[in-house]
N, C-alpha and C positions, 0 to 999 in steps of 0.2 A: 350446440348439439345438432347434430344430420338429422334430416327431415323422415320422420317414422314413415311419410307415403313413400320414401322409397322402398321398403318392406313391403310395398304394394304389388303387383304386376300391374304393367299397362290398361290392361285391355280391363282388369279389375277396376281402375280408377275409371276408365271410360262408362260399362258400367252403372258406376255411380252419378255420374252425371250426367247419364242417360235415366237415369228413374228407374233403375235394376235389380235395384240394392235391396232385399227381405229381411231385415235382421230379426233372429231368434234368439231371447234375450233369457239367460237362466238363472238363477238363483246366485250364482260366483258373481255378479255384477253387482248384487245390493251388498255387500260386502265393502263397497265403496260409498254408503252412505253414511251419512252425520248422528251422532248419537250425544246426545247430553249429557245424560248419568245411564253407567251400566256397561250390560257386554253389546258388542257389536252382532249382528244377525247373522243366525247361526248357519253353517251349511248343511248341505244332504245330510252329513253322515253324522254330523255334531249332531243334529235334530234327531235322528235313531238312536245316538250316544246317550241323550237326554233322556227321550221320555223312556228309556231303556231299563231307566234304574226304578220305574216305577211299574216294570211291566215282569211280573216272576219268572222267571227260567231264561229272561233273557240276556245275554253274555255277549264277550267282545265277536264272536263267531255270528252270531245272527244279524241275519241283513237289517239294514233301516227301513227296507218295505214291511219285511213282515212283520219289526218290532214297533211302526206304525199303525199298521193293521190290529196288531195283538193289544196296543191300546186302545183305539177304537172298540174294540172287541168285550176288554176289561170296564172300560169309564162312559163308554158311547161317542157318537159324534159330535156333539156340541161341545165336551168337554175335551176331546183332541183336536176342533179348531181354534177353541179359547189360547189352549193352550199353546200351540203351534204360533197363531198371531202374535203372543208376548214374547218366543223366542224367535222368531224374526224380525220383530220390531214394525210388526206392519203399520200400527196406529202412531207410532213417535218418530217413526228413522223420518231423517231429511233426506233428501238429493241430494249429494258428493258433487267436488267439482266435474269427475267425470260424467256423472247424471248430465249435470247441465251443460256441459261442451256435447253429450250425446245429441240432446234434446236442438244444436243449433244444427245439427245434418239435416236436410229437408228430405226426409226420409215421409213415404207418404201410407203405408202401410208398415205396423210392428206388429211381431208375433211373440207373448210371453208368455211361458209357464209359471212366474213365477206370484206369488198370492198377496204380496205387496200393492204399495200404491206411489212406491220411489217415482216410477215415467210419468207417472199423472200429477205428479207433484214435479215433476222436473220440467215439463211443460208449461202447469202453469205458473213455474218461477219465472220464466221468461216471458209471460204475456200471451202464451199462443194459446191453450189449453187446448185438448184431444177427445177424442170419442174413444171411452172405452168398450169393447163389447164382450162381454161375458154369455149371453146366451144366442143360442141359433136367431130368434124372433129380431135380434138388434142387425145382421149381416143385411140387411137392406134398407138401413138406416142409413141419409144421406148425412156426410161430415160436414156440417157446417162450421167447425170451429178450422182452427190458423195450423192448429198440430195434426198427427198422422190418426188414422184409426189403430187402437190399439185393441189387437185381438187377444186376452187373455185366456188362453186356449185350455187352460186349467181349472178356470174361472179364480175366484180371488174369496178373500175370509169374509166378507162383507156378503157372500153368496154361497154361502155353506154345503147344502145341497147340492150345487155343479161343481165344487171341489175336485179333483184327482190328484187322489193322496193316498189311497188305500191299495190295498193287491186287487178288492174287489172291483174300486173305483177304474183304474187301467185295463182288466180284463173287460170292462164291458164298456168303454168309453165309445169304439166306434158305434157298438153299437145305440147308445144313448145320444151320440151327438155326431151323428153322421153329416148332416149339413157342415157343421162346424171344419171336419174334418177333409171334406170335401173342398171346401173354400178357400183352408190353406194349402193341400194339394193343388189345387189349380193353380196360387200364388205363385208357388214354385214351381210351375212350367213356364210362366212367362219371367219372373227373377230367379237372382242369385241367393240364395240361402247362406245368411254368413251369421255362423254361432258366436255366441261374445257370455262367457259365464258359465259354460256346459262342461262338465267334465263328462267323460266318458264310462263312468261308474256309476252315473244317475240315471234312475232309470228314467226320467223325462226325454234324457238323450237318446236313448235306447231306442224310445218310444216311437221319437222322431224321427229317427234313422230307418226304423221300420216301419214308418209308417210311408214313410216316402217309396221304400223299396215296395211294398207290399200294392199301392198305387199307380208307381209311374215308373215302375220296372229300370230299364236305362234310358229312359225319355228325359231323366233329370235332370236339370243342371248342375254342375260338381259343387257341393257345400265347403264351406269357406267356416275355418272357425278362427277368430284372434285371439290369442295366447299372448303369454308376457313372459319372458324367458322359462320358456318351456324346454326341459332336458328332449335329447336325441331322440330317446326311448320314446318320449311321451309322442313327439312328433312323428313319431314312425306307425304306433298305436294309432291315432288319427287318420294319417294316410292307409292302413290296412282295410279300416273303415270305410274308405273313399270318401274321407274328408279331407280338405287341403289345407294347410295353416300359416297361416299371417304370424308369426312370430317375433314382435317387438324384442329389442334386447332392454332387460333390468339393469342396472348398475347399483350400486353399494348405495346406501342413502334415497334410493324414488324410489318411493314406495307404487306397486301397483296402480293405484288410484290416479295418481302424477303421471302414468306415463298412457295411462287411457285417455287422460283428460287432455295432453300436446295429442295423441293422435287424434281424435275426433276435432280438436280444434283446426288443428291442418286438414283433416278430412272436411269440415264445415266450409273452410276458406276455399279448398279446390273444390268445392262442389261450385258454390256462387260463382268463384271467376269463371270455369271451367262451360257451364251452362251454354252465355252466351256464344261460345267457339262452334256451340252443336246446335246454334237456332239460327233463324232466318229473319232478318229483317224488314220492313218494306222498305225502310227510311236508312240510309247508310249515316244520315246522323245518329241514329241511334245504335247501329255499329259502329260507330265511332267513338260515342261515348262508352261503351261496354269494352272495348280494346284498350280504353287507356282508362285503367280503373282508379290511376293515382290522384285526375284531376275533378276539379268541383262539377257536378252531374249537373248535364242543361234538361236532364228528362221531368218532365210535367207529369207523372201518371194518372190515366182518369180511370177511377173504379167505375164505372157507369153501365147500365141496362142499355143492351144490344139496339132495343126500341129508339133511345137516346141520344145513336151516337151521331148522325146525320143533323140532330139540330146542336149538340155539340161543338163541332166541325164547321156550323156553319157561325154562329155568333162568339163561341167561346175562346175554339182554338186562334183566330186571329188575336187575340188579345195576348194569347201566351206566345206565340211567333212574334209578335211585336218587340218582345224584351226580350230576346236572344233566347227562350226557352224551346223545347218540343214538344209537345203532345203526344202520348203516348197511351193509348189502350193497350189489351191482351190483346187484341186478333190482330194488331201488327206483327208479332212478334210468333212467326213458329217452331216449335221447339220440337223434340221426341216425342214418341208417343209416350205416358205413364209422365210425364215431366208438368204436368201444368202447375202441378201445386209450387215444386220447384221454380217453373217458371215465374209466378206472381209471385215468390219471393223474394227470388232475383231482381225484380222492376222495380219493387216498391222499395227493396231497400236501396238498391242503386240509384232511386229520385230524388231529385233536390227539394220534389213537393208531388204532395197525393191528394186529386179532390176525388172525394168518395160519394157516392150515392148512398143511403140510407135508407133503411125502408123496404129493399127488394132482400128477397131473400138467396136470390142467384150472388149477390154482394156480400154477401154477410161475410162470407171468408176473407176476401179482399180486404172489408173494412175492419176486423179484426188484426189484422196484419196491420195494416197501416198506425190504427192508433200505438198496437205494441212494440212499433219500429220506430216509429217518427216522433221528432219531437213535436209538443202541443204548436208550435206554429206554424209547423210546414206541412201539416194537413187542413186540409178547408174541404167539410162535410156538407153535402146540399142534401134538402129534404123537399118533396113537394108540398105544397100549401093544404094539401087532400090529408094527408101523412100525421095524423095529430099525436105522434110519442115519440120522444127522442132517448133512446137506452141511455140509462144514467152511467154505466161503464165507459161511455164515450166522452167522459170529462169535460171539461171547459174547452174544450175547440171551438174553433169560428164554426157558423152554422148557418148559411144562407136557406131562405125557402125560399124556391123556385114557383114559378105558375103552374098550375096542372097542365094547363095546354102552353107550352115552352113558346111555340110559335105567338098565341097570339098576343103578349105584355112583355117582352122579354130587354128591354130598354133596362128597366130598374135593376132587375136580374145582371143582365151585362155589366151597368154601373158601378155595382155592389161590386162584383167579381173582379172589377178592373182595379177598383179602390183596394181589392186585397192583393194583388198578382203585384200590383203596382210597390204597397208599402215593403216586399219582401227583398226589395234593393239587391236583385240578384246579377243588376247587371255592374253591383259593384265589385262583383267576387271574381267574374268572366275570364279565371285565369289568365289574366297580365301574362305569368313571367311563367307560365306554365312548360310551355316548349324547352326554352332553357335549363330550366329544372331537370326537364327529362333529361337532356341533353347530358348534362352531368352527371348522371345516373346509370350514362351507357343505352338508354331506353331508345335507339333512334330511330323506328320504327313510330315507338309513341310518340317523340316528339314533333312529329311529321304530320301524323296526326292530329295531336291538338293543336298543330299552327294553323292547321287546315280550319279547323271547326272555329278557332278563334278567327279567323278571314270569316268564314261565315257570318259568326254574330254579329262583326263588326260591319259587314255589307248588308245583312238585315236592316241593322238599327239604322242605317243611314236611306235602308232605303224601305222605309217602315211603311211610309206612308202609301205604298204601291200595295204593301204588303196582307194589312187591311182593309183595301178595299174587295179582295180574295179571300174565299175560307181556305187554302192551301196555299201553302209556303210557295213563296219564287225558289225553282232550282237553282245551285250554285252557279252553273252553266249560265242559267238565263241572269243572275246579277254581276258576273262578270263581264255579259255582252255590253248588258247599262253601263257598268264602269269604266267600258272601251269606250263606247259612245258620250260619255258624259267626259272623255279627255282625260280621265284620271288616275292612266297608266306613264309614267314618267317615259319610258321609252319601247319601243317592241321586241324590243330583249326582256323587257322586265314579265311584259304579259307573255312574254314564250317561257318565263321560268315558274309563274304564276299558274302557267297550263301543264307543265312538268310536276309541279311540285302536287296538283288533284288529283291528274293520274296517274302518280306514285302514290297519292295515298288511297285511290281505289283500288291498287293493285295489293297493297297490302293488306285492305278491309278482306280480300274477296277470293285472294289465292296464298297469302300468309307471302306474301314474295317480302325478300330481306332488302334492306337497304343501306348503303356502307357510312361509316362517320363523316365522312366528309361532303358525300351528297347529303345527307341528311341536315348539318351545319350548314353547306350552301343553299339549300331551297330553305332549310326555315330563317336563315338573313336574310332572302328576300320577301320572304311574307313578313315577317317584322318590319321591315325596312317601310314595304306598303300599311300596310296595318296602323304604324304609328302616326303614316303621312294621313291617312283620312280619320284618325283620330284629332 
């Protein structure tokens, strides 16, 4: 099957992995949730169809607002959200595969109308969990958790009172929750608004539409809605709107849910690779590893307090350069603006290993990521000795305590950390036959690349012990001069292709320049060729 992001525009997919993306998540969405015994959650008009028949004079001609309203009216409020919740299924629906292929976008802000608890369950099926906010007083509440804030701009059944459901409820909404409404306006001058479950008959949509217009006049950016073979007509109604629509094709047999669940999964996939294309590195090893995503990750990330990273850098990182690994913090790496959450996702999961700080609260995101991404061994968690609780979510991990004052005992500390960096035998993975790989695969750009980073490891380890006695890495540059000097280029042809084949592959880090099969085949035999000799 063709990849549904070509249904995308460009600039749309860019975008996305710029941190641009706003999605506005409607009622048609929970429709894709799991249900055990019973009917599946109803939509707009099912839900007016329903409590219709309990509401006198009301027939197939009356809208579902006001045969909502007119039970309100008849049984009161409590008993039209009881009700409501059992016909959505808001306390029993699971998360659909599409829920949780949504939930892997590194989407860092969500906007939902809808009264359910699907995205907060879809979150925390995968480990991340989210800040929902339901009233104005939470919008300046910082997100500590791994998922997006999720603005429930309708509020939800568990919040009866801030509901909008009623004709009353929407006629006086701005005025009751003008913050609220203010803060998604603002969202939407800086992103893209892409609908995903709104049909154009609800009046949530309506609501939207106008509320936007009513706001930001034409300051807005054009709203994006994703549809699933959607007829002519319907797309044309959209665009009169000035909305624009992403229209998947359906085919006989995928059902809805299936063809939400491959797009968001290829949307998730181009988000993560995509990332690194649009950030900045200090370290071109670590543009290097991010270019070639096929092979095993030499990135070390450190979750660590900004206060911390100087003594870091100074006793720790040598110990992870020693085994052909990198060091890696967040303020290496800069990205877009709006991208950081994106970004710490990108790292932690592309690491081969994550030591995390504990304890600080600027961390907490990071180390939520990390345990829901990593396996229990390739994280190693330090806590200071000050620090007396260790959150019991954070499982059986390795868990060093640190000195409070890093500088003045840090021997044992270093010890311990080496005895762990050591047992994780990463320099047995070190992509051998990685290059080739690529090579076969047509990748010849990558494989250029990982011959290069594998001449790295392999001239680190060799020359380690220089290595160590520095808290920064020897440049490639400067261990290829030792290699000249130490006589261990077979002839000056070799080191003229050895010099060819680096800056080809900074050319490719740093301007995307192409490179043809057969130089590519030629420079990585000769770093093979060396490679194996000082092996």
């Amino acid at each position: 099957m063709a990849s549904l992001l070509e249904r995308v525009p460009r600039h749309l997919l860019d975008e996305l992995v710029e941190g641009s993306w706003l999605p506005l998540v409607g009622a048609g969405f929970s429709r894709n949730a799991i249900i055990e015994h019973g009917d599946a959650p109803v939509s707009w008009a099912e839900l007016g169809s329903v409590l219709g028949r309990d509401v006198d004079g009301a027939d197939s001609t009356t809208g579902t607002l006001e045969v909502i309203s007119a039970f309100e009216h008849a049984f009161g409020r409590v008993a039209l959200v009881d009700r409501t919740a059992g016909l959505i299924r808001a306390h029993d629906a699971r998360p659909g595969a599409a829920h949780i292929a949504f939930a892997r976008v590194g989407f860092t802000n969500v906007i939902t109308t809808n009264f359910d608890f699907l995205l907060e369950r879809s979150y925390e099926q995968i480990g991340k969990g989210c800040l929902p906010v339901v009233d104005e007083t939470q919008l300046s509440t910082p997100n500590r958790y791994a998922g997006p804030r999720i603005v429930k701009f309708h509020g939800d059944v568990n919040h009866p009172a801030s509901m909008v459901i009623t004709e009353d409820d929407y006629d006086h909404f701005l005025n009751a929750y003008p913050l609220l409404a203010t803060s998604v306006t603002a969202m939407l001058v800086e992103r893209t608004g892409v609908l995903l479950g709104y049909s154009l008959d609800d009046p949530d949509t309506r609501q939207l539409l106008a509320l936007i217009k009513r706001r930001l006049g034409r300051m807005y950016r054009p709203l994006w809605t994703i549809q699933v073979g959607a007829s002519s007509q319907m797309v044309h109604r959209y665009e009169r709107r000035g909305v624009k629509v992403i229209n998947l094709p359906k085919s006989g047999g995928v059902s809805v849910g299936a063809v939400l669940e491959k797009f968001f999964l290829e949307l998730a996939q181009h988000w993560r690779e995509g990332l690194p294309e649009k950030s900045v590195n200090t370290d071109d090893r670590v543009t290097a590893d991010f270019r070639v995503l096929q092979e095993p990750s030499r990135i070390c990330y450190f979750a660590i307090p900004a206060t911390l990273i100087g003594w870091y850098r100074d006793f720790i990182f040598p110990e992870v350069e020693a085994r052909g690994l990198v060091p890696v913090t967040a303020r290496d790496v800069l990205s877009p603006p709006g991208t950081i959450s994106a970004k710490l996702d990108t790292l932690i999961s592309r690491a081969a290993y994550v030591v995390a700080e504990i304890g600080d609260k600027a961390n907490d995101y990071e180390v939520a990521l990390a345990v829901s991404q990593k396996s229990q061994g390739n994280v190693l968690l330090v806590k200071s000795e000050l620090e007396a609780r260790t959150p019991a979510e954070l499982g059986n991990r390795m868990l060093l305590v640190r000195p409070a004052r890093f500088e003045a005992n840090p021997d044992e500390f270093v010890r311990r950390f080496r005895e762990w960096i050591s047992s994780r035998g990463h320099n047995e993975v070190a992509h051998r036959g990685e290059p080739e790989r690529l090579i076969s695969l047509r990748e010849y750009g990558a494989a250029l690349i990982s011959a290069v980073s594998l001449l790295e490891v392999t001239l680190s380890e060799r020359f380690s012990a220089e290595s160590r006695d520095s808290p920064r890495p020897i440049p490639l540059r400067s261990m290829l001069k030792q290699a000249d000097l130490q006589g261990l280029f077979q002839s000056y042809e070799e080191r003229e292709a050895i010099d060819e084949a680096v800056a080809r592959r900074n050319q490719i880090l740093h301007t995307n320049a192409v490179i043809s099969p057969a130089d590519s085949r030629r420079l990585v035999d000769v770093l093979r060729q060396f490679i194996d000799r000082l092996r």
